[in-house]
N, C-alpha and C positions, 0 to 999 in steps of 0.2 A: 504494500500500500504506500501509497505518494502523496503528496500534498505536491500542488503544483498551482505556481499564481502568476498570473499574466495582469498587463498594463493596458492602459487604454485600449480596447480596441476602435472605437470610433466608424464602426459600419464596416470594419475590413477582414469578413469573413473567410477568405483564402488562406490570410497570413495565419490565422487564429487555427483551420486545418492542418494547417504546413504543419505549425507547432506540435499541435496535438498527437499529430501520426507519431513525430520525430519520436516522440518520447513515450509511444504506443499507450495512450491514456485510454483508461477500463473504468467508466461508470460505476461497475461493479466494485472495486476495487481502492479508485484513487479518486481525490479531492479536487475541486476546480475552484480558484478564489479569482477573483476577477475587481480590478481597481475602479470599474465603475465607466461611465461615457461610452457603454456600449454603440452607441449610436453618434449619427450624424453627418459627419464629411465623408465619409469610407462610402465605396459600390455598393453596400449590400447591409442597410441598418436592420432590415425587415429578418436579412437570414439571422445576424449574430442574435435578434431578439429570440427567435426560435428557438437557434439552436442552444441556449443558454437554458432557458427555461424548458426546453424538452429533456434537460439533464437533472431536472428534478432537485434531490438532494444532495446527488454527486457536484451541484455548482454553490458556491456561495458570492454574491454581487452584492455592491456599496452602487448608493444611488453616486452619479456626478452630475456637475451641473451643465451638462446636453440633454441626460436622463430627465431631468428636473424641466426643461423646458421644453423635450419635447410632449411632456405630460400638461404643462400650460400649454402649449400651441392645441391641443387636441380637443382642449377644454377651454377654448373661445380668447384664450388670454391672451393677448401677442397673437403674431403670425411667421411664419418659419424666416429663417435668417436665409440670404438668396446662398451661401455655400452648402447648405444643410442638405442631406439627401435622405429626408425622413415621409414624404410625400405618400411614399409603398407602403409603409407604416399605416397610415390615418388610412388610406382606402382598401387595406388587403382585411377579408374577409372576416380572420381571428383578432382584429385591430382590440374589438372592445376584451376581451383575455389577454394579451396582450399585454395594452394599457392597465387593465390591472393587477397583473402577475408585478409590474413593475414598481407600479405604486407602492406594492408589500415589501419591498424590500429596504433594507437599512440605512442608513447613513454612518454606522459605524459595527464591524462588525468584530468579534473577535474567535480568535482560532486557541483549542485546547487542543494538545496530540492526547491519544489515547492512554491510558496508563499502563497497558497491557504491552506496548510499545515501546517505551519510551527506554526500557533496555539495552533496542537496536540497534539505538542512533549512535554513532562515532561521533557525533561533535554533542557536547552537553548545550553548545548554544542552539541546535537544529531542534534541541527537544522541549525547547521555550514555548509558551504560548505565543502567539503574537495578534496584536491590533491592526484595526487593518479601515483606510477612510479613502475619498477619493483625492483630497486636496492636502489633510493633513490633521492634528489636531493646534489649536493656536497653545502662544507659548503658556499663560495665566492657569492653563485646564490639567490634571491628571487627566488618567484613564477614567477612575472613577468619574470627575466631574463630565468628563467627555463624554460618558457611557447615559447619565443621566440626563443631558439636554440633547443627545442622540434621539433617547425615549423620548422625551416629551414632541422634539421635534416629529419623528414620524409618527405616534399617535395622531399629531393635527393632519399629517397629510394622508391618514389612515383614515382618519374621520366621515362622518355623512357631511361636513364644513369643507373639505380637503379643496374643492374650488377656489372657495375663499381665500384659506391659506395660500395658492398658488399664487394668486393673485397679489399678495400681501408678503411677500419672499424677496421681491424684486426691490434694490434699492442698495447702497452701500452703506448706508446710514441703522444703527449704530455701529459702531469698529471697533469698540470696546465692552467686553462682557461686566455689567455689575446686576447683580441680583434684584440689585429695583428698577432692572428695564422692564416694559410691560410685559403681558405675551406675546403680542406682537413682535415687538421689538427683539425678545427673546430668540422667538422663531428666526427670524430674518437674520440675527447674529449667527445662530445657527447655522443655516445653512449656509451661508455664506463661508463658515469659517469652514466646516466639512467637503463642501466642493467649488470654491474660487479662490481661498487664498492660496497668495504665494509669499508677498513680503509681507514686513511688520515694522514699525518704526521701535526703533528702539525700547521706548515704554511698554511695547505690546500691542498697538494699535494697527490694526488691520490697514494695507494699501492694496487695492483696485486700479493705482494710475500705471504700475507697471508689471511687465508679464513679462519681458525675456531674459538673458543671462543674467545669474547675481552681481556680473562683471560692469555690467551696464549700468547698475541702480544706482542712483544720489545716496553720497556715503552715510542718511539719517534710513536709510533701509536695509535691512538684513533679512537674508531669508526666513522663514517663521522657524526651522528647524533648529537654528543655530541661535535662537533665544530660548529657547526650551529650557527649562532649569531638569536637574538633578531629581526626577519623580521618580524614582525606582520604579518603572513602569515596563511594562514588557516591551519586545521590540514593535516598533513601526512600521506598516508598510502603506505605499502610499504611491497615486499615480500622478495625473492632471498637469503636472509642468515637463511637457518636451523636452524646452530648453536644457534641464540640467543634464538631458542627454543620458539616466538613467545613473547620475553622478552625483550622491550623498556623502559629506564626510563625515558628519554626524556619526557616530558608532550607533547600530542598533536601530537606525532611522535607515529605510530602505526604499530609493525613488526608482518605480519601475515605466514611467513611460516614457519610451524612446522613441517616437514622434512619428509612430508607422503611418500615419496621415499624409503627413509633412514628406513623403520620399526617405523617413531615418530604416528605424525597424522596429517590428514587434519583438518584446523580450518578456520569456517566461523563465519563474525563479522554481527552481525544486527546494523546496524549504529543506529539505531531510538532509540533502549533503549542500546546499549551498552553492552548488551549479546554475548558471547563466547561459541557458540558449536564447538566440535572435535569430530571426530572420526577415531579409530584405525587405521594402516594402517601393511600389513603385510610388512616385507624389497624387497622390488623390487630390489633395484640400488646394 
């Protein structure tokens, strides 16, 4: 049995095969963690939604924020971004299972190895638990807190409200978590900080003005990673920024998506020994 986790896929169902065969992956058998953004710029949003949810238990997916908005564009909010290739999506037949197989799913999930297991592993780090989000968790949160406004977060979008809430997501405003923001404001912290951050200013406060290398940012931002304090917390895994090229120094924080959209490649992690496959991707986006 395997544990095996893959980064963005973004609609690019071929690369997400390729992988799959390379490393002969059995439903029956081994794990599937996926960083979330299944959908959107990639050929084929409609296949990776399938075939994800056709794997049942064998798959475990973090919402990101494509996920998130292709579930507002479906539900009247917004209307698709002109690179988007989610259109198969809204008009193919299982649309409304679909849309809701995905709504059920997490913003933060977290992985236990088996106890029966955990014997196996040659590395004592492969036999850690690990957390697992699309964007990341911000620096102010443990797991514990992260795990908590995870819940509340998709309760509301689990909700018979869950419209509403989509509706009410959008915004960059608050950027700092303090416990007397409304629920609203709550929510919208939330997500935001689970699938669109990337930097942080110094104090902790969440930025939206920048998205590419850490190399490029105004020296008052730092990646969210590298504010992170000392939470004895299990390791990280996490997708959403290309840019870093699937390149974490952080110990125990682990960026898996390598920008198979963008012409980089898809890269899956084998948790159990710590191996790195990739494979090609031609540029879609």
């Amino acid at each position: 049995m395997a544990t095996y986790i893959i980064g963005d896929l973004q609609g690019c169902l071929a690369e997400l095969d390729t992988l799959l065969n390379e490393v002969a992956f059995r439903p029956s058998h081994d794990q599937l963690w996926l960083t979330g953004d299944l959908v959107a710029r990639g050929p084929d949003s409609l296949g990776c939604l399938r075939r994800v949810m056709s794997l049942g238990n064998a798959a475990t997916t973090v919402l990101g924020n494509h996920d998130l908005h292709l579930l507002a564009v479906a539900n009247g909010i917004g209307s698709p971004k002109p690179a988007d290739n989610i259109m198969s999506i809204l008009n193919a037949t299982d649309s409304a299972d679909l849309l809701y197989w995905l709504r059920q799913q997490p913003l933060l999930a977290e992985y236990q190895p088996a106890a029966d297991k955990r014997c196996e592993y040659k590395s004592a780090t492969q036999a850690q638990p690990f957390v697992m989000t699309h964007a990341g968790i911000p620096p102010q949160w443990n797991t514990a807190q992260a795990r908590a406004a995870a819940r509340s977060a998709e309760a509301e979008l689990r909700s018979p409200y869950y419209k509403e809430r989509l509706a009410q997501m959008y915004g960059n405003l608050p950027d700092f978590w303090h416990p007397d923001l409304s629920a609203v404001e709550q929510l919208r912290f939330s997500i935001n900080a689970f699938t669109r951050m990337r930097f942080c200013h110094t104090d902790g406060r969440l930025d939206f003005k920048h998205n590419g290398p850490a190399s490029d940012a105004p020296n008052e931002l730092l990646p969210w990673f590298k504010l992170r304090k000392d939470h004895q917390d299990p390791p990280l895994i996490f997708g959403h920024w290309a840019a870093l090229e699937g390149v974490c120094e952080v110990q125990d924080i682990y960026a898996l998506d390598t920008g198979c959209v963008w012409g980089g490649c898809m890269t899956l992690l084998c948790w159990e020994t710590g191996e790195r496959i990739s494979t090609p991707c031609p540029v879609y986006a």
